[in-house]
TITIBA-52035 format. One record per residue (C-alpha): residue number from 1; residue in one letter; chain; x negated, y negated, z negated. Coordinates in Angstrom, 1 decimal. Layout:
BEGIN
+-----+------+------+--------+--------+--------+
| pos | code | unit |   east |  north |     up |
+-----+------+------+--------+--------+--------+
| NUM |    A |    A |      X |      Y |      Z |
...
+-----+------+------+--------+--------+--------+
***
This chain:
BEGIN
+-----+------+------+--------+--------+--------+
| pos | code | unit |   east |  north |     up |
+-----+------+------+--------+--------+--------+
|   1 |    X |    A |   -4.5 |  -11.5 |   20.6 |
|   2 |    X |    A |   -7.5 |   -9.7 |   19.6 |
|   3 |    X |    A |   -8.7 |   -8.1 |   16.1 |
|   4 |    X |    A |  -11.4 |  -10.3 |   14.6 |
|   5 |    X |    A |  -13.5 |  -10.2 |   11.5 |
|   6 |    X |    A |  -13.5 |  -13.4 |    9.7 |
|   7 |    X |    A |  -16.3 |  -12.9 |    7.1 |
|   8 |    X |    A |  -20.0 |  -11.4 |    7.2 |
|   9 |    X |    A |  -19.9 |   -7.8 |    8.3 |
|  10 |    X |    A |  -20.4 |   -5.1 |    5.8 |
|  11 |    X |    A |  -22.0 |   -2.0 |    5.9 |
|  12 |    X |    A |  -20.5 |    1.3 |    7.4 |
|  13 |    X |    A |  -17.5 |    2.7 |    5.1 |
|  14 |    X |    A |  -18.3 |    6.2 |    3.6 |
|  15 |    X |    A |  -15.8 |    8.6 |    4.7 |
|  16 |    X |    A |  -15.0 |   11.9 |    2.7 |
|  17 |    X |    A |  -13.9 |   14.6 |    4.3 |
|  18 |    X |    A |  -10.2 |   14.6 |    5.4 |
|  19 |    X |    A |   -7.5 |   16.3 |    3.6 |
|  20 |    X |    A |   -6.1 |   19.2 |    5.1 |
|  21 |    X |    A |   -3.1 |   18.6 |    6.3 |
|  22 |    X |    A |    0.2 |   19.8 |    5.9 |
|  23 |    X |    A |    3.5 |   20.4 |    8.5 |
|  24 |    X |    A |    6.1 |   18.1 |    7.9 |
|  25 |    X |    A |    8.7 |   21.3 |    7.0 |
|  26 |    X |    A |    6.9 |   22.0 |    4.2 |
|  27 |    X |    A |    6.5 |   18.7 |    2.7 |
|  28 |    X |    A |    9.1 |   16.4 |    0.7 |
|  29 |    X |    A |    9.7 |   12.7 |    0.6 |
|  30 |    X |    A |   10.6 |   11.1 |   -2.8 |
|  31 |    X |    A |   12.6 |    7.8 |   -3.2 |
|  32 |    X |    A |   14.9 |    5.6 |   -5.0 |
|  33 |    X |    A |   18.7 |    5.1 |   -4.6 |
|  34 |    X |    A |   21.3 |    4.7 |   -7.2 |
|  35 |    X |    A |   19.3 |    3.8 |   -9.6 |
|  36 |    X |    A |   18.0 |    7.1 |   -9.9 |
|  37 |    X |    A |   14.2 |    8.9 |   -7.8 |
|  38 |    X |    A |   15.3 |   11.7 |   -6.2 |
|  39 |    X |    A |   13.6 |   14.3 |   -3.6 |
|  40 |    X |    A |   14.0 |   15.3 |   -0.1 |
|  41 |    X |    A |   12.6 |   17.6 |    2.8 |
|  42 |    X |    A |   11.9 |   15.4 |    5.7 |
|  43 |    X |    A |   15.3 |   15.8 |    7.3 |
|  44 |    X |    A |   16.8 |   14.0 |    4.1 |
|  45 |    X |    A |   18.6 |   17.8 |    3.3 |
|  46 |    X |    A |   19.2 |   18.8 |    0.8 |
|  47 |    X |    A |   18.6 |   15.9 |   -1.6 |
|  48 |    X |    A |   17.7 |   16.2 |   -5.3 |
|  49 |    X |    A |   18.0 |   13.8 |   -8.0 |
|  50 |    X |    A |   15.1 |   14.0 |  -10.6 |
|  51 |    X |    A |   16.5 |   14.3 |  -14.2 |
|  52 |    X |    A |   16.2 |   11.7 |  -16.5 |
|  53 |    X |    A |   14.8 |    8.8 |  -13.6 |
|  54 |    X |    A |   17.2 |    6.1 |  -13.8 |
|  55 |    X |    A |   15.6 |    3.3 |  -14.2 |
|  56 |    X |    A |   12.4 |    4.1 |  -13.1 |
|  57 |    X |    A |   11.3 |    1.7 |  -10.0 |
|  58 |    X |    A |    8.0 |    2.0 |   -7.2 |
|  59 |    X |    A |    7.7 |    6.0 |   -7.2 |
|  60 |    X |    A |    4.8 |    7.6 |   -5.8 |
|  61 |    X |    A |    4.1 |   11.1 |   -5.6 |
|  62 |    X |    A |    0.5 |   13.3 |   -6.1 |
|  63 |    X |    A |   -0.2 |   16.0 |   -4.1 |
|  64 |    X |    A |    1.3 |   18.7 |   -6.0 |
|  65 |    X |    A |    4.5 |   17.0 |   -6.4 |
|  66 |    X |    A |    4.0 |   15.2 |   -9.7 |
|  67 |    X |    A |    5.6 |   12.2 |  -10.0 |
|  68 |    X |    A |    4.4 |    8.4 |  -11.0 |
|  69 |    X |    A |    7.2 |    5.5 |  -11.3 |
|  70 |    X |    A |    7.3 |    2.4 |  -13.6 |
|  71 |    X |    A |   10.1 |    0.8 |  -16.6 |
|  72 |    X |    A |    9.5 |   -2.3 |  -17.3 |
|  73 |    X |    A |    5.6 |   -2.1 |  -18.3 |
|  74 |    X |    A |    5.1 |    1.1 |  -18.7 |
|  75 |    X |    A |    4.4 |    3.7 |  -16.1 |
|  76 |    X |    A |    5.8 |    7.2 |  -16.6 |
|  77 |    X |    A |    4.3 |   10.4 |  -15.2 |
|  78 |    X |    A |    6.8 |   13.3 |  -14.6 |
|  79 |    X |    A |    7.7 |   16.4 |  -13.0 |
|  80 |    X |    A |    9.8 |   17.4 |  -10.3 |
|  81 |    X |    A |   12.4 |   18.3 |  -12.8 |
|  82 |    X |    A |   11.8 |   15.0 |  -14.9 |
|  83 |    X |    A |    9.5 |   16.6 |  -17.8 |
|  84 |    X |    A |    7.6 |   14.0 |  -19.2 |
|  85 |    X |    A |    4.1 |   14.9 |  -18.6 |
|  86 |    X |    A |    2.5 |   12.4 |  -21.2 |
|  87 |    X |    A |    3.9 |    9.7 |  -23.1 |
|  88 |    X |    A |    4.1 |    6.9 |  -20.9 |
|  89 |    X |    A |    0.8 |    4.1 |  -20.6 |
|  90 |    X |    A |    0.5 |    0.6 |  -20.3 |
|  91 |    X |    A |   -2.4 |   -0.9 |  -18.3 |
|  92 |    X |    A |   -4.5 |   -3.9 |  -19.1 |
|  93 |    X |    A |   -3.6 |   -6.3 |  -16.8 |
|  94 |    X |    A |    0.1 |   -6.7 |  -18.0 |
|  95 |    X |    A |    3.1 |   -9.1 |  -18.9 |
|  96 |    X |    A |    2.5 |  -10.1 |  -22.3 |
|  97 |    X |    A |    3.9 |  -13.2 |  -24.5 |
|  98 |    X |    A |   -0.1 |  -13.8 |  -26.3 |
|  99 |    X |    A |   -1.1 |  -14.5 |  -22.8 |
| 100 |    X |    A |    1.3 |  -15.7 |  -20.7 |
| 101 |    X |    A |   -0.6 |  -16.2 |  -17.4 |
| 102 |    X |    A |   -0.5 |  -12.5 |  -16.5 |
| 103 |    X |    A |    2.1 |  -10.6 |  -14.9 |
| 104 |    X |    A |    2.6 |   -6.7 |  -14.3 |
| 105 |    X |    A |    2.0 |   -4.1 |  -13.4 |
| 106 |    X |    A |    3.5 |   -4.1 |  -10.1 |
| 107 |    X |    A |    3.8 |   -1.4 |   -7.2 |
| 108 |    X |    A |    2.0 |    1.6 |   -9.0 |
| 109 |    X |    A |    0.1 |    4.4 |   -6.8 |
| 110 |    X |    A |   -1.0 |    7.4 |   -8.0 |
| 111 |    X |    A |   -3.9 |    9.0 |   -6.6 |
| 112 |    X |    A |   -3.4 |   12.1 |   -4.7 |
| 113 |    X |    A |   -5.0 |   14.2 |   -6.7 |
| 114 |    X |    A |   -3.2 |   12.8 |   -9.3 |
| 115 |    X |    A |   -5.8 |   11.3 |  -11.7 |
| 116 |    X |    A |   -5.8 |    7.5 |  -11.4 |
| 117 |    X |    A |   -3.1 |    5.2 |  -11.2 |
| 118 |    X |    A |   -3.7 |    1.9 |   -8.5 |
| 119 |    X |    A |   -1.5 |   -1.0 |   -9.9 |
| 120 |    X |    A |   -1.0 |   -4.6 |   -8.7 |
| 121 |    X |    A |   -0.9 |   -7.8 |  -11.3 |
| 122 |    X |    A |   -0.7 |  -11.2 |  -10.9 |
| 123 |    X |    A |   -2.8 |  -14.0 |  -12.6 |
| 124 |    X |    A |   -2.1 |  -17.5 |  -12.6 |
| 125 |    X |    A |   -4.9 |  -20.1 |  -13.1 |
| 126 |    X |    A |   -5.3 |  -23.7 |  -11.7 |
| 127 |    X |    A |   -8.2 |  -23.4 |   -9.0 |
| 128 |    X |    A |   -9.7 |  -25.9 |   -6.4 |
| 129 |    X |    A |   -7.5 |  -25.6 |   -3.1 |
| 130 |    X |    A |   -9.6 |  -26.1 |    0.3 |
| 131 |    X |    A |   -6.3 |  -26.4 |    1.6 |
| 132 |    X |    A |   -4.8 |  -30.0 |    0.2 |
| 133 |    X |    A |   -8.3 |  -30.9 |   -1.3 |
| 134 |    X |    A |   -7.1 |  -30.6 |   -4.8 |
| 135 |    X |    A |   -6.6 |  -28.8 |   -7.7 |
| 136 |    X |    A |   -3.4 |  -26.4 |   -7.8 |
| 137 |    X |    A |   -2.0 |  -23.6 |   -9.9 |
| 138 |    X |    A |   -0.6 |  -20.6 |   -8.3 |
| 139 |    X |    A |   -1.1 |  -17.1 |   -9.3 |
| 140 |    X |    A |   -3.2 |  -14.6 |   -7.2 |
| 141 |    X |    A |   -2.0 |  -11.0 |   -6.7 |
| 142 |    X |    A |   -4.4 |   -8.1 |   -7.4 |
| 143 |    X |    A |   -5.4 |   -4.8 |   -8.1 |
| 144 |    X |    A |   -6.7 |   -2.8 |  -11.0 |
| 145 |    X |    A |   -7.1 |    1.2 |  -12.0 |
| 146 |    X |    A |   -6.1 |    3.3 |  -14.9 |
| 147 |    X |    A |   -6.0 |    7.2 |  -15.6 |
| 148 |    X |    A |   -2.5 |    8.2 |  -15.1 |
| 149 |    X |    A |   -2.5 |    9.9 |  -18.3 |
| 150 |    X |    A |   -3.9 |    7.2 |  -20.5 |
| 151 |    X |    A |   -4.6 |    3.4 |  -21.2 |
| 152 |    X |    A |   -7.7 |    2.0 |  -19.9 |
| 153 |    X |    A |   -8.6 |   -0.9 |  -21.7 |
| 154 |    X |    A |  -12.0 |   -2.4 |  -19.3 |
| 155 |    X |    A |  -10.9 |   -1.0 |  -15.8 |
| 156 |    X |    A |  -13.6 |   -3.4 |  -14.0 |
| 157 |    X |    A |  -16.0 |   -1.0 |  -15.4 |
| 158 |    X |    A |  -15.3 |    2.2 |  -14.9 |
| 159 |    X |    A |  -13.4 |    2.0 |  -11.3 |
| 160 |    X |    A |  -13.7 |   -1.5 |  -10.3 |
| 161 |    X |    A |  -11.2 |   -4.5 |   -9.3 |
| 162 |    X |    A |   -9.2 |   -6.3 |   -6.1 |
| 163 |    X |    A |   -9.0 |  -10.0 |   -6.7 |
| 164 |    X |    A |   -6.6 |  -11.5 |   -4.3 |
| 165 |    X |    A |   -5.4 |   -8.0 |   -2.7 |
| 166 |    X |    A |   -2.6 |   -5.9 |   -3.9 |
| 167 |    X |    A |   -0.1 |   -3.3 |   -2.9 |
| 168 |    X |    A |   -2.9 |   -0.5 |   -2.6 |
| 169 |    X |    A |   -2.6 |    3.1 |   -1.2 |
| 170 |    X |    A |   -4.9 |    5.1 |   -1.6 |
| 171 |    X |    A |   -7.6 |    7.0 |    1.0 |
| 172 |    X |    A |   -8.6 |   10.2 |   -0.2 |
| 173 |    X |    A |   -9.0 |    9.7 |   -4.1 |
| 174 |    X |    A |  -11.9 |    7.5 |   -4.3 |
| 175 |    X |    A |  -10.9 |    4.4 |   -2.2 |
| 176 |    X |    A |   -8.3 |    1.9 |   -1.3 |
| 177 |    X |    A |   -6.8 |    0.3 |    1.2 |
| 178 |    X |    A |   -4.9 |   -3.2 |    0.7 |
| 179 |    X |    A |   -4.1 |   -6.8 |    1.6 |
| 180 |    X |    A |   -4.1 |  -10.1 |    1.1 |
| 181 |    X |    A |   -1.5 |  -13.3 |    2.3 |
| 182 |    X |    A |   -4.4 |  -15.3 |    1.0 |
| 183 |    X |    A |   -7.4 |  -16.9 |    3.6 |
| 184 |    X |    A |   -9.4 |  -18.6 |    0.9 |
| 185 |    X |    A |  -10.0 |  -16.8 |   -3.1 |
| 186 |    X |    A |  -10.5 |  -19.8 |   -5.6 |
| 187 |    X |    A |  -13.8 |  -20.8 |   -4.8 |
| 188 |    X |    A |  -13.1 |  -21.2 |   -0.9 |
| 189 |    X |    A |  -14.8 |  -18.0 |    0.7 |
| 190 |    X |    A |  -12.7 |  -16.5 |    3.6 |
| 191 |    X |    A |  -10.7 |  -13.8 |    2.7 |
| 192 |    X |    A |   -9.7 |  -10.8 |    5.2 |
| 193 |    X |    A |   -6.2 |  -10.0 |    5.6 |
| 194 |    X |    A |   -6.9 |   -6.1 |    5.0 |
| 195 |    X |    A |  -10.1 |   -4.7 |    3.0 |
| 196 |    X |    A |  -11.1 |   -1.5 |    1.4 |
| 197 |    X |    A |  -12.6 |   -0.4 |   -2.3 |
| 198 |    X |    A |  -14.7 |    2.0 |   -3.0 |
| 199 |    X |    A |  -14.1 |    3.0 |   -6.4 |
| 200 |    X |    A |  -16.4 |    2.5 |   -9.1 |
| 201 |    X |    A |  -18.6 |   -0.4 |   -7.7 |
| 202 |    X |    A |  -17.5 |   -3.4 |   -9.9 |
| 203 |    X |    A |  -15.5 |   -6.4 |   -9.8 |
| 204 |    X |    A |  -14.9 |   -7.2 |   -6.4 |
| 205 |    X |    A |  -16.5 |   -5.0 |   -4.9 |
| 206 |    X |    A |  -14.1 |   -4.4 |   -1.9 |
| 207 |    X |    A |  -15.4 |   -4.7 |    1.5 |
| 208 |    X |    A |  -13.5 |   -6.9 |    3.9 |
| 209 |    X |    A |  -11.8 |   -4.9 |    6.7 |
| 210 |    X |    A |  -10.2 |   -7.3 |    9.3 |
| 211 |    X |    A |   -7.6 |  -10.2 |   10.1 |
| 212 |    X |    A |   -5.0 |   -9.6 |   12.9 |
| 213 |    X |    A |   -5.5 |  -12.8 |   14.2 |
| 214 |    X |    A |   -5.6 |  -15.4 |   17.6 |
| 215 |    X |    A |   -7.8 |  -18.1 |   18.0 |
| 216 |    X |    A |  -10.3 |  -16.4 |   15.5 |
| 217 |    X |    A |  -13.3 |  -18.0 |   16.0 |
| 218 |    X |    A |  -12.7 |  -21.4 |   13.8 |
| 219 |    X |    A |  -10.6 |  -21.5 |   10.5 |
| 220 |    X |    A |   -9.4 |  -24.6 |   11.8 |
| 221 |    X |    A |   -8.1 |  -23.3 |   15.2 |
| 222 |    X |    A |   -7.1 |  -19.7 |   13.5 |
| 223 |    X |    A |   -3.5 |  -18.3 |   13.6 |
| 224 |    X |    A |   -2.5 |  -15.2 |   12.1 |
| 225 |    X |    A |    0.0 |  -12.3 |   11.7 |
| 226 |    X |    A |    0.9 |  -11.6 |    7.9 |
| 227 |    X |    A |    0.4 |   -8.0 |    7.4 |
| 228 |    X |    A |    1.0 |   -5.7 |    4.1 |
| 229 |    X |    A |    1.6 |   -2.5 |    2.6 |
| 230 |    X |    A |   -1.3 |   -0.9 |    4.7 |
| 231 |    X |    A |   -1.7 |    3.2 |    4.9 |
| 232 |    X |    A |   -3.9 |    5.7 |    6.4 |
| 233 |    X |    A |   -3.2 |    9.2 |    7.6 |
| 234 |    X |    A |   -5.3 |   11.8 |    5.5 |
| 235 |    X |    A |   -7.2 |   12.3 |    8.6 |
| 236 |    X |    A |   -7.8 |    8.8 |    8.7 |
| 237 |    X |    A |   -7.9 |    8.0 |   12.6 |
| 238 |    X |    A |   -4.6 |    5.8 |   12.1 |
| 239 |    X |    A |   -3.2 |    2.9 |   10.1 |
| 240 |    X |    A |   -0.4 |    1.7 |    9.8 |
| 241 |    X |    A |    0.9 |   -2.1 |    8.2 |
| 242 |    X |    A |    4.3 |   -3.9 |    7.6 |
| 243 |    X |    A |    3.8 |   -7.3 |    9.9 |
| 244 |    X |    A |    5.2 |  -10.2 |   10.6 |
| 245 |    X |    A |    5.7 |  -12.9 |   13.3 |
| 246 |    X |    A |    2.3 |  -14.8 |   14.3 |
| 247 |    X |    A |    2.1 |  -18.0 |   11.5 |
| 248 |    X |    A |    5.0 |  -16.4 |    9.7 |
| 249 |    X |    A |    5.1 |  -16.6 |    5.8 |
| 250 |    X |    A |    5.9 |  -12.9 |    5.1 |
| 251 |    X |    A |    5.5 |   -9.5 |    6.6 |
| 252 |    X |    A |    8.6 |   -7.6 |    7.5 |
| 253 |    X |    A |    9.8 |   -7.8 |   10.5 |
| 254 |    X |    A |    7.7 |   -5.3 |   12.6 |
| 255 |    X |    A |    5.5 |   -2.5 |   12.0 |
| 256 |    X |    A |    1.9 |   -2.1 |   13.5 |
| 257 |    X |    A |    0.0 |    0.9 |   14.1 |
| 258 |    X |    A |   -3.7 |    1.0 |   15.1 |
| 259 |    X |    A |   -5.7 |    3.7 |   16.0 |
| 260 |    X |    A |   -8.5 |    4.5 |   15.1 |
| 261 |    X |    A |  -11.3 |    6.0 |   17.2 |
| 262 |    X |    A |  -13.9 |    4.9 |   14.7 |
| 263 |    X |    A |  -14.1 |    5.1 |   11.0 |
| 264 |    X |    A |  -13.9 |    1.4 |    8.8 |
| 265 |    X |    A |  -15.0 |   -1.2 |    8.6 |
| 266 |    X |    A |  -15.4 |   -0.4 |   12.3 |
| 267 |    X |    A |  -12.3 |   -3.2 |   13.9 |
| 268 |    X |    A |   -9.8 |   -1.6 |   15.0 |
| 269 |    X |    A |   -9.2 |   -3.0 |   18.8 |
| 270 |    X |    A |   -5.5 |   -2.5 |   19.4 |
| 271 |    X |    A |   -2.3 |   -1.8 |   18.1 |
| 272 |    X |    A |    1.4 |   -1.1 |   18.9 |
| 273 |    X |    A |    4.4 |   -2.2 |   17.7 |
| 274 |    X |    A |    7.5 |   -0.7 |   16.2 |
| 275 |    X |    A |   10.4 |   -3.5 |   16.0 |
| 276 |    X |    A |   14.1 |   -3.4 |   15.0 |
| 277 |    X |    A |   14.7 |   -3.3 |   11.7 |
| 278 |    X |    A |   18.1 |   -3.3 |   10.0 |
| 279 |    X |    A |   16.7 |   -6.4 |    7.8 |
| 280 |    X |    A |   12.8 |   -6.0 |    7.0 |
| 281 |    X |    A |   10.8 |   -2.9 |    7.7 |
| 282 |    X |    A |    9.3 |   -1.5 |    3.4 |
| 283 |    X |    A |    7.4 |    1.4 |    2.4 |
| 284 |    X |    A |    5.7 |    3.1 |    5.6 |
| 285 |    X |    A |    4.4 |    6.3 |    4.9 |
| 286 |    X |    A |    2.5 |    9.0 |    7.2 |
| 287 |    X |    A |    3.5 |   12.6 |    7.2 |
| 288 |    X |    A |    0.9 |   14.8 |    5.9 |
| 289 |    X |    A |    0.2 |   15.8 |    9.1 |
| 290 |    X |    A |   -0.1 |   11.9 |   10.4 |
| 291 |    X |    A |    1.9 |   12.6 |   13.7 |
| 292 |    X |    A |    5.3 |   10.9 |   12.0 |
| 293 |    X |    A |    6.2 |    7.9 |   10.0 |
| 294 |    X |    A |    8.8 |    7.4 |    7.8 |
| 295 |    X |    A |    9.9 |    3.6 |    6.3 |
| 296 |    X |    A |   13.1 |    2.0 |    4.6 |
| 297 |    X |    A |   15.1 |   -0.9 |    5.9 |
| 298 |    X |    A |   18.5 |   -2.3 |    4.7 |
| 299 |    X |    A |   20.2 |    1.2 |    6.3 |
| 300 |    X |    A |   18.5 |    3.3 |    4.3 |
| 301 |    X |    A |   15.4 |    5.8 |    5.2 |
| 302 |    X |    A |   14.0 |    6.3 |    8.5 |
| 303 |    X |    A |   11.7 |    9.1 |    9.7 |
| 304 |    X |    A |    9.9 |    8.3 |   13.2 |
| 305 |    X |    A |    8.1 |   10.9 |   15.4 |
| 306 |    X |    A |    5.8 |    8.8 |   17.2 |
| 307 |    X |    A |    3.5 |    9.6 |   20.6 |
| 308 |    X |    A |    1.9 |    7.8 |   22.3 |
| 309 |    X |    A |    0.1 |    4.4 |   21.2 |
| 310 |    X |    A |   -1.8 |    3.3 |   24.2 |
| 311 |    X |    A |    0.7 |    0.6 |   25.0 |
| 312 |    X |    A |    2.4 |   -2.9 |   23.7 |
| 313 |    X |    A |    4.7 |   -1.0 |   22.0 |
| 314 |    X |    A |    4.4 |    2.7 |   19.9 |
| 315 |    X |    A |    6.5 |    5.6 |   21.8 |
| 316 |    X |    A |    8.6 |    6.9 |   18.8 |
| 317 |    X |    A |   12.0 |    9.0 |   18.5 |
| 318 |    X |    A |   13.4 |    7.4 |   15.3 |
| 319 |    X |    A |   16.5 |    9.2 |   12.8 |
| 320 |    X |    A |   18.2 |    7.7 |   10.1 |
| 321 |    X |    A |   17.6 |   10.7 |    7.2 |
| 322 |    X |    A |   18.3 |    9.4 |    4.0 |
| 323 |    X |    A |   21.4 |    6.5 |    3.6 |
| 324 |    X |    A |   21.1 |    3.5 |    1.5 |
| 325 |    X |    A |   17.5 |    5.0 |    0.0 |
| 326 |    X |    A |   14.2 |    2.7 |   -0.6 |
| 327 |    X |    A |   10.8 |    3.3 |   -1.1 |
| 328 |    X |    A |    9.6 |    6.5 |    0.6 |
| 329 |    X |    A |    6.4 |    8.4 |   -0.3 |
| 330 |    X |    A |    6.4 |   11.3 |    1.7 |
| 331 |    X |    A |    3.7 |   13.8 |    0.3 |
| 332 |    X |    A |    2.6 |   17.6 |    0.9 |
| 333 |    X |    A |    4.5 |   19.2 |   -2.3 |
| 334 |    X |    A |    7.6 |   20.9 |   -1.4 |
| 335 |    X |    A |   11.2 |   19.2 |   -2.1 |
+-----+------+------+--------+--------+--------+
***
């Protein structure tokens, strides 16, 4: 098995500097259960339900605690004590009766300094398919960019636009990481499973990252591991992806972290595994100070200490924290 790029290289990925970091005492994970976001410290004690949340789905949390979460359409931005902190926004790529081929927003992200929003859509058209020869509708899954605070009406021009990748987090506040269970876009060009966007360069402007792949060197030959929901540390020298089995449909049933000695799009050259979920593994997420992981699975919340990833398989001391809770986002702000 080996890490291969499947398109054209691209040119060297411009690196901010990191974040500073934060212990994982003083920091808080946010999540769903009940119906309701609540708010933890790393241990899962105590817990705190936000006021005024139920309802709200895919919660993601800004550096200073503030919170982003979605109702139907509409994406709401509130405290920790479930204050409205604007009236809740709409984006432009949405589910909407006058034209019926878009759906969304999906899986919103806020930014970590809390300024832009990363949301996923999906777009159905009827495209040529490389695959049967043919023509075939099916929608495509991507991503688009609003303020968190307001409605942008032409996001391509002011931050950009991911056709074909979705489920973004975000690297610093000026890029984004995602994937793709795609290999061809619509006109037949090779897509990489993971690629990254640098904000404000246009539509499609992304620069393909890498496929976790064997047999890489022919499309015809290729066979791949589905990976999503892809997240750095804030010092960026890891990554980490929900994966799946080699040719499997759907990512889930393993974790994989890679190191990173060099910066992207440099390809990453090995990884380690983390397996045994209770179900599928969702919603990694990297402790402030990138030394642990915490994820969901049918149990509930998990945090993981990890050390060392120079083999098959990730050394990590796992706890179950937070029962029966979903989608983790653990971020510097205290509980």
């Amino acid at each position: 098995m080996r890490t291969r790029q499947l398109a054209v290289a691209v040119g060297a990925f411009f690196l901010l500097s990191a974040f500073l970091t934060a212990e994982a005492g003083a920091s808080s994970i946010l999540y769903r259960k009940s119906g309701a976001l609540w708010v933890a410290s790393p241990s899962g004690k105590p817990q705190h339900r936000i006021s005024g949340s139920g309802g709200l789905t895919n919660p993601s949390q800004d550096d200073k605690g503030r919170i982003v979460a979605q109702r139907g359409i509409r994406l709401y931005r509130l405290n920790r004590r479930g204050k409205l902190l604007n009236k809740p926004i709409t984006t432009a790529f949405r589910t909407n009766p006058i034209v019926p081929s878009f759906k969304g927003p999906f899986f919103p992200e806020v930014s970590p300094n809390g300024k832009l929003i990363a949301y996923t859509y999906s777009f159905t058209e009827s495209h040529y398919d490389p695959d049967c020869d043919c023509v075939s509708t099916a929608p495509s899954l991507n991503t688009a960019y609003t303020y968190s605070n307001r409605f942008v009406s032409d996001p391509d021009k002011k931050f950009g636009h991911m056709r074909f990748y979705y489920r973004g987090s975000w690297v610093g506040n000026d890029n984004l990481v995602a994937t793709t269970p795609n290999l061809f876009d619509y006109l037949g060009n090779v897509l990489n499973t993971v690629a990254i966007d640098p904000l404000g360069g246009g539509a499609d402007s992304y620069r393909t990252w890498f496929t976790e792949c064997t047999e890489c060197s022919s499309i015809s030959t290729l066979q791949k591991y589905p990976l999503d929901e892809a997240e750095f540390t804030r010092k960026r020298d890891r990554i980490v992806v929900v994966a799946g089995d080699l040719n499997a449909t759907q990512a889930g049933s393993m974790l994989f972290v890679y190191p990173l000695p060099q910066p992207p799009t440099a390809i990453p050259q090995h990884f380690c595994r983390i397996t045994g979920p209770n179900g599928k593994f969702t919603s990694p997420t990297w402790s402030p100070d990138g030394k642990s992981l915490a994820w969901a699975d049918r149990r509930g919340i998990w945090k993981g200490k990890l050390g060392s990833l120079a083999g098959a398989n990730c050394e990590i001391t796992r706890q179950l924290v937070i029962k029966h809770g979903t989608a983790p986002d653990w971020g510097p702000a205290r509980p």
